[in-house]
C-alpha positions as MATLAB code, in Angstrom:
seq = 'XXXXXXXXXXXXXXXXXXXXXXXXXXXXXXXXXXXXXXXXXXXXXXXXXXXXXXXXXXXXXXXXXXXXXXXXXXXXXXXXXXXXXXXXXXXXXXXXXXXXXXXXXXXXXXXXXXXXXXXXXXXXXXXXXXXXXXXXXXXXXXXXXXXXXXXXXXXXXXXXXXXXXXXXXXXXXXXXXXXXXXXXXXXXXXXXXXXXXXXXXXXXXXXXXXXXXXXXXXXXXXXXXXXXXXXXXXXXXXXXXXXXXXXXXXXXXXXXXXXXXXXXXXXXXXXXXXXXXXXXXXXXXXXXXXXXXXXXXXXXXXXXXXXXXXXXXXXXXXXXXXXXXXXXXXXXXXXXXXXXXXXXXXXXXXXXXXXXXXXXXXXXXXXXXXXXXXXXXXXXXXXXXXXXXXXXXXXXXXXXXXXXXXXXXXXXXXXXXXXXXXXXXXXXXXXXXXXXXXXX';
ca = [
     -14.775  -11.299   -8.531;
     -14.598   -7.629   -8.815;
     -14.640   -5.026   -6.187;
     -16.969   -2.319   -5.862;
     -15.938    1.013   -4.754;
     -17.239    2.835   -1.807;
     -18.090    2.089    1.387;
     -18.539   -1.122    3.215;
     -22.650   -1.732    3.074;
     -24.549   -0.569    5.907;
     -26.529   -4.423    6.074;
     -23.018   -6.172    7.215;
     -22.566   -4.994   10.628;
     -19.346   -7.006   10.849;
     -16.766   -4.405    9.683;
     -14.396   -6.432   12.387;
     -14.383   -8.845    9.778;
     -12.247   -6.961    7.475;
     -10.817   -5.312   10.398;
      -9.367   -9.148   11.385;
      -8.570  -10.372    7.635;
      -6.669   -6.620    7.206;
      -4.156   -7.488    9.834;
      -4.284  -11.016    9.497;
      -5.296  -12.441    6.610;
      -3.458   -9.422    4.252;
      -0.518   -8.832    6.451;
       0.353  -12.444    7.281;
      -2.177  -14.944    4.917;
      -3.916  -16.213    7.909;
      -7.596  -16.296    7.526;
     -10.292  -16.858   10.334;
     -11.537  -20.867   10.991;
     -14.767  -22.226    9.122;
     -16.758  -21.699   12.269;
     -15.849  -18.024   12.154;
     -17.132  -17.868    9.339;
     -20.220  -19.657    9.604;
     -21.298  -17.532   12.542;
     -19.689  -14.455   10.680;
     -23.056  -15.585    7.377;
     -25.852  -15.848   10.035;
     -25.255  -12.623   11.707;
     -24.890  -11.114    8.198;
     -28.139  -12.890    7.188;
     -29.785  -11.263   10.147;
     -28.453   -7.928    9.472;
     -29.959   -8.421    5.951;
     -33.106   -9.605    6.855;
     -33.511   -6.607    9.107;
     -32.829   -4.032    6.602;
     -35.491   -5.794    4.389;
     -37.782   -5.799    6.846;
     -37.317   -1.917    7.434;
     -37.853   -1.365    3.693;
     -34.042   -0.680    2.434;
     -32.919   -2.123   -0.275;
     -29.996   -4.940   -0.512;
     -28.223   -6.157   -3.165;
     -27.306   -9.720   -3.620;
     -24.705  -10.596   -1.339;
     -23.272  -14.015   -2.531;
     -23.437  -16.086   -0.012;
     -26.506  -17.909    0.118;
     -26.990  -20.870   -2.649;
     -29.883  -21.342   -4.298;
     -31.460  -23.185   -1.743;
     -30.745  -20.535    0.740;
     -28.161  -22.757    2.539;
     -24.813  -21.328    3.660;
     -22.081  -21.149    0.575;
     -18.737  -20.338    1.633;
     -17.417  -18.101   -1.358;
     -13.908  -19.158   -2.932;
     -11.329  -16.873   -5.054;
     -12.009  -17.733   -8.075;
      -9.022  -15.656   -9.624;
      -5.683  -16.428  -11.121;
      -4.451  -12.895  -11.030;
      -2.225  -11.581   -8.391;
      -4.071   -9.449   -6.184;
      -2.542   -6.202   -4.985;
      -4.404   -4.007   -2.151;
      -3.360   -0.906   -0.909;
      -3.333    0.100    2.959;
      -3.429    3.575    4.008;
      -3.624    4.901    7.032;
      -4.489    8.377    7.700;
      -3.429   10.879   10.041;
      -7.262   12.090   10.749;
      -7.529   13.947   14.084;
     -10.707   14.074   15.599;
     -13.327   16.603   13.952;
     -11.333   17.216   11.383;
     -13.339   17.151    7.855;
      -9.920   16.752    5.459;
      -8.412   16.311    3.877;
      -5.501   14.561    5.018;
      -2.362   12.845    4.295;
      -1.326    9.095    4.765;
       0.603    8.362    7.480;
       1.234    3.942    6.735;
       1.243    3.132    3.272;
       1.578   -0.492    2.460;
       0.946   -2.683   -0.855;
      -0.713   -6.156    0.436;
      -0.122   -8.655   -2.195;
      -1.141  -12.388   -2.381;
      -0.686  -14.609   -5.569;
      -3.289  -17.082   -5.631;
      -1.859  -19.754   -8.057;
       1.423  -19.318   -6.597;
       0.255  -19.426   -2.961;
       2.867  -16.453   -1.689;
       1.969  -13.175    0.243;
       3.632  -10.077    1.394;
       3.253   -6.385    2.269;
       5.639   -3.610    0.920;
       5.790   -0.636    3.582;
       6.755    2.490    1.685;
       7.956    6.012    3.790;
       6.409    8.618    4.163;
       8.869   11.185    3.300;
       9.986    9.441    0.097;
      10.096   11.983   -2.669;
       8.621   10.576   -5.710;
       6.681   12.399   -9.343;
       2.521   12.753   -8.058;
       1.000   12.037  -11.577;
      -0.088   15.630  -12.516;
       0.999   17.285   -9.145;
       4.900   17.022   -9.920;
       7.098   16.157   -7.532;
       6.322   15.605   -3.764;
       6.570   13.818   -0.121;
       4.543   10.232   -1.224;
       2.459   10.822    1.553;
       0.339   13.770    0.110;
      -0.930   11.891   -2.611;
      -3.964   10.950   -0.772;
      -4.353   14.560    0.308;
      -3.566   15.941   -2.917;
      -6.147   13.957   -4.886;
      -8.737   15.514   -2.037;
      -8.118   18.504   -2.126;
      -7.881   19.456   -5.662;
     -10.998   16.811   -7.056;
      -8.543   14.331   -8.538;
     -10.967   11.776  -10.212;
     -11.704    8.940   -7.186;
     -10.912   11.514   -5.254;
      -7.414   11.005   -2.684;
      -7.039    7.440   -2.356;
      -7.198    7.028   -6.260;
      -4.068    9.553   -6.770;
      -2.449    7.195   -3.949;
      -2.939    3.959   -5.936;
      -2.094    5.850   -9.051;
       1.016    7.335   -7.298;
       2.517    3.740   -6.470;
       1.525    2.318   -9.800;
       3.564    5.413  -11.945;
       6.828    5.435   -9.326;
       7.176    1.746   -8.329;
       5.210   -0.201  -11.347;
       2.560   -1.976   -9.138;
      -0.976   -1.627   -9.693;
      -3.601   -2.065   -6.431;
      -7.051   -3.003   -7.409;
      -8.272   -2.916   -4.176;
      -7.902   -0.711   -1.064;
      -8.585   -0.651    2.768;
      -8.097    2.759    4.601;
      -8.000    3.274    8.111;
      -7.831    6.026   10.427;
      -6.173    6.046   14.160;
      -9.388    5.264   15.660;
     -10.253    2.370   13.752;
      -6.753    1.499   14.147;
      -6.754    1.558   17.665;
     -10.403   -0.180   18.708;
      -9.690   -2.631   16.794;
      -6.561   -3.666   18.516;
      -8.419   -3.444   21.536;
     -11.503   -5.942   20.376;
      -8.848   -8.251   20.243;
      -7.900   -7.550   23.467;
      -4.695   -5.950   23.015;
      -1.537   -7.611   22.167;
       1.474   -9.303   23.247;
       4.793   -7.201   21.894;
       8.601   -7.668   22.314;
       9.976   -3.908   22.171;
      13.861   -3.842   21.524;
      14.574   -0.653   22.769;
      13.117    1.681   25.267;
      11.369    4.333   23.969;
      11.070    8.339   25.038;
       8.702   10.747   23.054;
       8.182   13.594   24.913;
       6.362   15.070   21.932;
       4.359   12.564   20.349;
       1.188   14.239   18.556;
      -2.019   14.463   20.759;
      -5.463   14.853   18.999;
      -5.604   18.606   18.846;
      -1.995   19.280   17.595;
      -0.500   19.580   20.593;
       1.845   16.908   22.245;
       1.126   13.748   24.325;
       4.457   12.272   25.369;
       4.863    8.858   24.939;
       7.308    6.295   26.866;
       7.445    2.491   26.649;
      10.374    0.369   28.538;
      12.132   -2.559   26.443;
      10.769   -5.844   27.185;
       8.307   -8.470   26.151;
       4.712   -7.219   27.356;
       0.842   -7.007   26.846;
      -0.445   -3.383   24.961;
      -3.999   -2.027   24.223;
      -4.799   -0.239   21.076;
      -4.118    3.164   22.244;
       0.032    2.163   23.002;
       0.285   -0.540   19.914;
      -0.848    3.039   18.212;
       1.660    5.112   19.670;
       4.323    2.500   19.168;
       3.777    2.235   15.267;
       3.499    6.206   15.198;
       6.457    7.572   16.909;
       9.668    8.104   15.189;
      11.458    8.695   18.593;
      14.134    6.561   17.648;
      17.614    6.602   15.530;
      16.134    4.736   12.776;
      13.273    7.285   12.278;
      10.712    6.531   10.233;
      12.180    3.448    9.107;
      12.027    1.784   12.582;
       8.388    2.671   12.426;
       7.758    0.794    9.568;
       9.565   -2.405   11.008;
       7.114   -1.631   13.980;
       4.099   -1.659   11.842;
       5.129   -4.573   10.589;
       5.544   -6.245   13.929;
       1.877   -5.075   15.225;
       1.021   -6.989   11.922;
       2.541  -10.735   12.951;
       1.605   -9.657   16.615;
      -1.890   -9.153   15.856;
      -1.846  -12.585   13.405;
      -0.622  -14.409   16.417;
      -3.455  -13.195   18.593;
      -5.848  -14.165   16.092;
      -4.865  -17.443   15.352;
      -6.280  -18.006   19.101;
      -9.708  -19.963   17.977;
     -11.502  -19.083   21.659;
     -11.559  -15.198   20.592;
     -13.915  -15.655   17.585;
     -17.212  -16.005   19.300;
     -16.729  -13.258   21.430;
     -15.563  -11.365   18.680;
     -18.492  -12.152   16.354;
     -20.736  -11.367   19.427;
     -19.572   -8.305   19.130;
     -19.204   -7.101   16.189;
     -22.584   -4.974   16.246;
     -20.520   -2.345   19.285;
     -17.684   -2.913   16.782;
     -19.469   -1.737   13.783;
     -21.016    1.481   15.624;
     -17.166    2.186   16.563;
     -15.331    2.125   13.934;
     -17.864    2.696   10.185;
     -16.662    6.478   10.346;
     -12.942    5.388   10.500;
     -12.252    2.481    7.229;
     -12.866    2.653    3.937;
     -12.517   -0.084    1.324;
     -13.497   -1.175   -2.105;
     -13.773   -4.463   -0.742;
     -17.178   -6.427   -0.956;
     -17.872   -8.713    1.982;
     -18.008  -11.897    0.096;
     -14.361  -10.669   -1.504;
     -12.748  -10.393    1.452;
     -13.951  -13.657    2.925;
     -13.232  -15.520   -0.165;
      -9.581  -13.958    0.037;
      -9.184  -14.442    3.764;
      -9.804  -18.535    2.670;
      -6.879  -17.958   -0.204;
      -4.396  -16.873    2.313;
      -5.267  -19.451    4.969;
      -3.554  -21.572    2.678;
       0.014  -19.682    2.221;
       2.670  -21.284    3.725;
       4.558  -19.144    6.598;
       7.267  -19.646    4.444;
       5.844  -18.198    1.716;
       4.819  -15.173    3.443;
       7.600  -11.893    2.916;
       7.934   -8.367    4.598;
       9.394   -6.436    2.801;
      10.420   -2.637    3.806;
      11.875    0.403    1.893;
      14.758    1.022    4.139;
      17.553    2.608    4.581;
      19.559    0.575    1.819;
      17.290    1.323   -0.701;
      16.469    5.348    0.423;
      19.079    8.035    0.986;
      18.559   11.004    2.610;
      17.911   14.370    0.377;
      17.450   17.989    0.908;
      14.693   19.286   -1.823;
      15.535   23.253   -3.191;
      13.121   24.762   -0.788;
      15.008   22.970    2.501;
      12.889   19.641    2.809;
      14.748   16.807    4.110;
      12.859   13.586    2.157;
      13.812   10.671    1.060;
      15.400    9.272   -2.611;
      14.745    5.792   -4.004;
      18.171    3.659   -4.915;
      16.277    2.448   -8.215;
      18.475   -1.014   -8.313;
      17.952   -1.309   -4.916;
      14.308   -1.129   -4.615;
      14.118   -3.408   -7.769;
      15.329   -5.664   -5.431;
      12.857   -5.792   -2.835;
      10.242   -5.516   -5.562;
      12.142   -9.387   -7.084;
      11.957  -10.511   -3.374;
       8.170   -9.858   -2.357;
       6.589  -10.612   -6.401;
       9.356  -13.306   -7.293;
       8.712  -14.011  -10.842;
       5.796  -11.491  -11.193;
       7.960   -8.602   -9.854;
       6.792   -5.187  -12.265;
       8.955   -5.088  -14.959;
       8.714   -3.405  -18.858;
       8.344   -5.017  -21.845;
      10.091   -2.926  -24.305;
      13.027   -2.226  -25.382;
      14.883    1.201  -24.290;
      17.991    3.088  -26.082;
      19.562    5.410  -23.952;
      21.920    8.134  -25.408;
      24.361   11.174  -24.020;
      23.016   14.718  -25.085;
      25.557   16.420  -22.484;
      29.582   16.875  -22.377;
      29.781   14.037  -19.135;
      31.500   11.235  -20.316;
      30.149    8.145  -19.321;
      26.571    9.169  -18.862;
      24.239    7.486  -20.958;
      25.946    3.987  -19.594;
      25.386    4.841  -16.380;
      21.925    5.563  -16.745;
      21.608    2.214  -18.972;
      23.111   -0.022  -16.333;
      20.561    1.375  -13.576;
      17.674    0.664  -15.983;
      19.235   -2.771  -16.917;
      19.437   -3.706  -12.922;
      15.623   -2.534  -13.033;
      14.889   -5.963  -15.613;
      14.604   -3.420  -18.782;
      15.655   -4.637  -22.046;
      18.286   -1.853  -23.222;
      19.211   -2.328  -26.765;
      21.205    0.675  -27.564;
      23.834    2.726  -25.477;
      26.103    5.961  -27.117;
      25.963    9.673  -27.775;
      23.329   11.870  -29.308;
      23.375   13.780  -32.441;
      25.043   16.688  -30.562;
      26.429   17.633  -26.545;
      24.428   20.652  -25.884;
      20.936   19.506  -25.206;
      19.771   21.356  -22.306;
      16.501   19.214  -20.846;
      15.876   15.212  -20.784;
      13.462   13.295  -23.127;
      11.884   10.110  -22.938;
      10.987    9.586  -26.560;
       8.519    7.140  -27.213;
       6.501    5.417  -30.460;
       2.919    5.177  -30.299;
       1.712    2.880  -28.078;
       4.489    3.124  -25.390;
       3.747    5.868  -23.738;
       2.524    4.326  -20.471;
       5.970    2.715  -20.503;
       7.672    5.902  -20.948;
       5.869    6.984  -17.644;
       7.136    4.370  -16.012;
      10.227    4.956  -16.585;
      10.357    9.082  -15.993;
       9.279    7.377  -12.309;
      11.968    5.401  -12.306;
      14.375    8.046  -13.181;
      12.587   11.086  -10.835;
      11.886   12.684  -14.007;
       8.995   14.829  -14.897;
       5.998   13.767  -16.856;
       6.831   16.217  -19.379;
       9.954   14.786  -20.194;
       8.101   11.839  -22.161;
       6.843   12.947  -25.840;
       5.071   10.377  -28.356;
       7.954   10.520  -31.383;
       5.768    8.593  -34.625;
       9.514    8.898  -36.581;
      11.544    7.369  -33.529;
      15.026    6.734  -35.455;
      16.274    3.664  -33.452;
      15.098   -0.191  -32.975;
      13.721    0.548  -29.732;
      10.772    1.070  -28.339;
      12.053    4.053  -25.479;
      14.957    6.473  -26.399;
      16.096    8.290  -23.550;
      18.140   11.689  -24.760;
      20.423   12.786  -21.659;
      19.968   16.229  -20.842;
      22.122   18.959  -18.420;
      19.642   18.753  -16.285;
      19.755   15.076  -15.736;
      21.063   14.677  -11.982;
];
């Protein structure tokens, strides 16, 4: 199956459905029952056969046999399928564009039978592809404002692909409304918070403040205070908290879910649902995709299910030139969470790398070669350059490799420009890195 990019289509009124398999079926692998979907088919049949009858057009949805019986689509893919979530901070009225206040990498192996979602900070300072180097979350703004080709959300998933190796076919964006009546279609949920909480300037809608308090203690929220608690950073752990947060309204909502009497009403629905929340998501996701994927990760195993966040082990804190206080990847470090949430599959290169010392710091170049080598690259050469005065980092690579040498100038928070194609490369590698003074 391949995804189509755009919009969800206008003759499925059942955006809840995606909604529910978002927070369920991508955060946790839990997919709705059989009856869900049954009822979920008729009331997009109807919603079909209405459009038809009004004149508009519909393309072939998938899931109606031949006979024009029900036919539950199955993933039919071996690949490991990678979706990125974004959520936006879109106020209301306001026409972008904007930056990305959640970013998560959904992932689910269908051979394997394993899922997980990587939550990535905000303030972690990373190479833009063609922007140079920036706050992670203004990729998506970025690739808005300046035309990027596919626009912001394409610079995102190009942005995680060049700094952290892992390419998202698909992608689901959500702003806070959506976010929020959502959460309340279900109902609300239950939540155990583990600390109190006092924000006396959490962000209203008009970029003023709204302060926000919540006691510790095991208790029922609606969407408007699960919002606020995966927002705020009111807390010592910052935005790192809020990511363990997000990923606690994700198992929260999963557990709600997994509550069989809700469907119905939900499905019943889904038309007020629809006229809610179309404005607010965004996803490349087809209907019959994301049903046939919500079936995939009803069969994962809790066990094989990981969280995985970008914390404070794996980011240190950084001041930028101009004063910004961001965030620095710990490359070993967040090769390790990669090995943890892909196992076997985790992103890794498959060439070989020589990395020599252009500068008068001893030690350099096996430094540098030890970092890659705890990254899973091959490194075939270590020692010093021709001479000890070069002034600026290469990434020399042979035809062919230059994709890799990206990768690696990500890996390394170097520039784009420091990779040039080198036809002559003088070595039995693939990638020779020359150390420059300007290496950090």
């Amino acid at each position: 199956m391949s995804g189509i990019r755009g919009w969800p289509s206008r003759r499925f009124p059942l955006c809840w459905l995606w909604l529910l398999w978002l927070f369920s079926a991508l955060g946790l692998g839990l997919g709705a029952s059989m009856l869900a979907y049954r009822l979920a088919f008729q009331e997009a049949l109807r919603a079909s056969s209405s459009d038809l009858s009004r004149g508009e057009s519909t393309a072939s949805t998938g899931i109606l046999s031949e006979n024009n019986t029900l036919a539950f689509p199955e993933w039919t893919g071996k690949e490991r399928v990678n979706i990125l979530i974004l959520g936006i901070d879109q106020r209301e009225g306001e026409p972008g564009p904007w930056r990305t206040d959640t970013i998560m990498v959904a992932t689910l192996d269908p051979v394997g039978l394993s899922a997980g979602v990587l939550s990535i900070p905000r303030d972690l300072w990373v190479t833009i592809p063609g922007f140079g180097e920036n706050r992670i979350n203004t990729a998506h703004f970025l690739g808005d404002a300046y035309g990027y080709p596919g626009g912001g959300i394409a610079l995102a998933q190009e942005t995680i692909r060049y700094n952290f190796g892992i390419p998202t076919t698909y992608y689901v964006r959500v702003n806070f409304t959506a976010f929020e009546k959502a959460i309340d279609l279900l109902g609300g949920i239950d939540l155990c918070v583990p600390e109190t909480i006092d924000d006396p300037k959490y962000p209203d809608a008009r970029y003023g403040y709204e302060p926000f308090h919540i006691d510790a203690g095991c208790q029922h929220l609606d969407g408007r205070t699960v919002l606020k608690y995966a927002r705020t950073r009111a807390t010592r752990g910052g935005d790192f908290d809020r990511m363990r947060r997000q990923q606690q309204v994700i198992q929260a909502v999963r557990e709600r879910v997994l509550r069989l009497n809700m469907l119905p009403n939900l499905i019943a629905r889904a038309p007020a649902l629809w006229e809610t929340v179309k404005d607010g998501v965004r996803t490349n996701l087809t209907l019959e995709q994301m049903i046939a994927l919500a079936r995939l990760a009803a069969r994962i195993p809790e066990e094989q299910i990981r969280m995985v966040t970008i914390g404070p082990s794996m980011a240190q804190p950084y001041t930028t030139p101009d004063g910004a206080e961001v965030l620095v990847r710990i490359p070993e470090k967040v090769r390790e969470a990669l090995a943890e949430l892909f196992g076997s599959q985790a992103p890794r290169l498959e060439v070989r790398v020589a990395v020599q010392n252009g500068t008068m710091r001893p030690g350099l170049a096996a430094r540098v070669a030890e970092s890659l080598r705890a990254l899973g690259v091959e490194i075939v050469g270590v020692g010093n350059a021709d001479r000890f005065d070069y002034m600026e980092t290469r990434i020399l690579v042979r035809p062919g490799a230059l994709e890799a040498g990206h990768q690696v100038a990500g890996w390394l928070d170097l520039p784009l420009t420091s990779v040039q194609e080198a036809p002559d490369l003088r070595c039995a590698c693939d990638l020779l890195i020359r150390l420059g003074a300007d290496f950090p």
